[in-house]
DRENDOTOR-648969 format. One record per residue (C-alpha): residue in three letters; x, y, z. Coordinates in pm, whole numbers, plus 50000, padded with zeros to 5 digits. Example, Ala and Ser with C-alpha at 12.3 -4.5 7.8 and 13.67 -1.06 7.14 Angstrom:
// DRENDOTOR-648969
<res=ALA; c1=51230; c2=49550; c3=50780>;
<res=SER; c1=51367; c2=49894; c3=50714>;
***
This chain:
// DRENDOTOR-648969
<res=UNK; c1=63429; c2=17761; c3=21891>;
<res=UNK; c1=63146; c2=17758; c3=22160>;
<res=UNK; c1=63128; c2=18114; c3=22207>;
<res=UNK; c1=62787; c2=18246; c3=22149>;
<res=UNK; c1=62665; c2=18586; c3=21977>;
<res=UNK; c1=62370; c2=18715; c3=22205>;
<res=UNK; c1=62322; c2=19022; c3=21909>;
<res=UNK; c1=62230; c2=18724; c3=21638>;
<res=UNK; c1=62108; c2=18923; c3=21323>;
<res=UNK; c1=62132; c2=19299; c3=21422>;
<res=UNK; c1=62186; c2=19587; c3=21141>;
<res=UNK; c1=62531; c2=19723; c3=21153>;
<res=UNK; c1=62493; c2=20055; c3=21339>;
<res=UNK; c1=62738; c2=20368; c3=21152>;
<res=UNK; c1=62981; c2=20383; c3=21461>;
<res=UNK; c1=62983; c2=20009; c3=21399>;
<res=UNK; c1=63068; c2=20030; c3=21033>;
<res=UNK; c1=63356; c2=20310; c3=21102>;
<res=UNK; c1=63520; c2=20094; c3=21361>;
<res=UNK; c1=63550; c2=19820; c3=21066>;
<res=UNK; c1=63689; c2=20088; c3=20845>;
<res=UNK; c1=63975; c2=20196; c3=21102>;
<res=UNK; c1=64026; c2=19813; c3=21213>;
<res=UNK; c1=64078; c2=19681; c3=20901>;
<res=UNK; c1=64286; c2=19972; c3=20763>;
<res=UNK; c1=64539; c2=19900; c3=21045>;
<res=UNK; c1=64567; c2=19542; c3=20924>;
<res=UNK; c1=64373; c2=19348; c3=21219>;
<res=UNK; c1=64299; c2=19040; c3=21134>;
<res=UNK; c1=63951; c2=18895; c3=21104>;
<res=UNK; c1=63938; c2=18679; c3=21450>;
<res=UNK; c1=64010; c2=19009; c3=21649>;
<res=UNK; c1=63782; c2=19269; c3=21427>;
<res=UNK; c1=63487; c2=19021; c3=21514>;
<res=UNK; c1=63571; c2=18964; c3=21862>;
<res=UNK; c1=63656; c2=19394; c3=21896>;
<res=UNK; c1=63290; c2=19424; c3=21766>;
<res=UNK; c1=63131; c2=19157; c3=21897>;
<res=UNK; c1=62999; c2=18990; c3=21603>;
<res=UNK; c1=63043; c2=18647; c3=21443>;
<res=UNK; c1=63396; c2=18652; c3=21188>;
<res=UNK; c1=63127; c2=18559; c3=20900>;
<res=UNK; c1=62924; c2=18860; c3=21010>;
<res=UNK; c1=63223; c2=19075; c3=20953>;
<res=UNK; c1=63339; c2=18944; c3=20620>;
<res=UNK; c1=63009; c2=18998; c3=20450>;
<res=UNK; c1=63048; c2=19334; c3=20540>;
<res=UNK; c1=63334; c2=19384; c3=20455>;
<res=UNK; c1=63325; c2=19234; c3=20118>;
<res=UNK; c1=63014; c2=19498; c3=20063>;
<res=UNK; c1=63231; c2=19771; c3=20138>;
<res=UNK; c1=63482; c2=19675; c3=19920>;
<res=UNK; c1=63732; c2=19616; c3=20252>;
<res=UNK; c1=64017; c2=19375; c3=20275>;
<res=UNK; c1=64058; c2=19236; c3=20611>;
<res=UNK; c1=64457; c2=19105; c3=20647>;
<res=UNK; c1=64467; c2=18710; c3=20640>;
<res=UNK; c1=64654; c2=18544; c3=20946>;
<res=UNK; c1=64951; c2=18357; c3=20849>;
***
């Protein structure tokens, strides 16, 4: 869990946002849409919780 997010606090950009969209709408789960967009998992739950997205759980 060392790995370290250079981009610390930086507005999601729209290209950004769409990429979560399509990710999560093919079922990726949260570990990979964070590490496809560069950005911390927490990062990409909070925004997807505000756009109303489910992100698949791992089993």
């Amino acid at each position: 869990m060392s790995e370290k997010f250079e981009r610390h606090r930086q507005p999601w950009r729209p290209d950004e946002v769409q990429k979560l969209h399509t990710l999560a709408k093919k079922g990726m789960a949260l570990k990979a849409i964070a590490k496809a967009l560069t950005r911390s998992e927490e990062s990409v739950k909070d925004r997807a919780k505000a756009d109303g997205l489910n992100i698949a759980k791992l089993r």
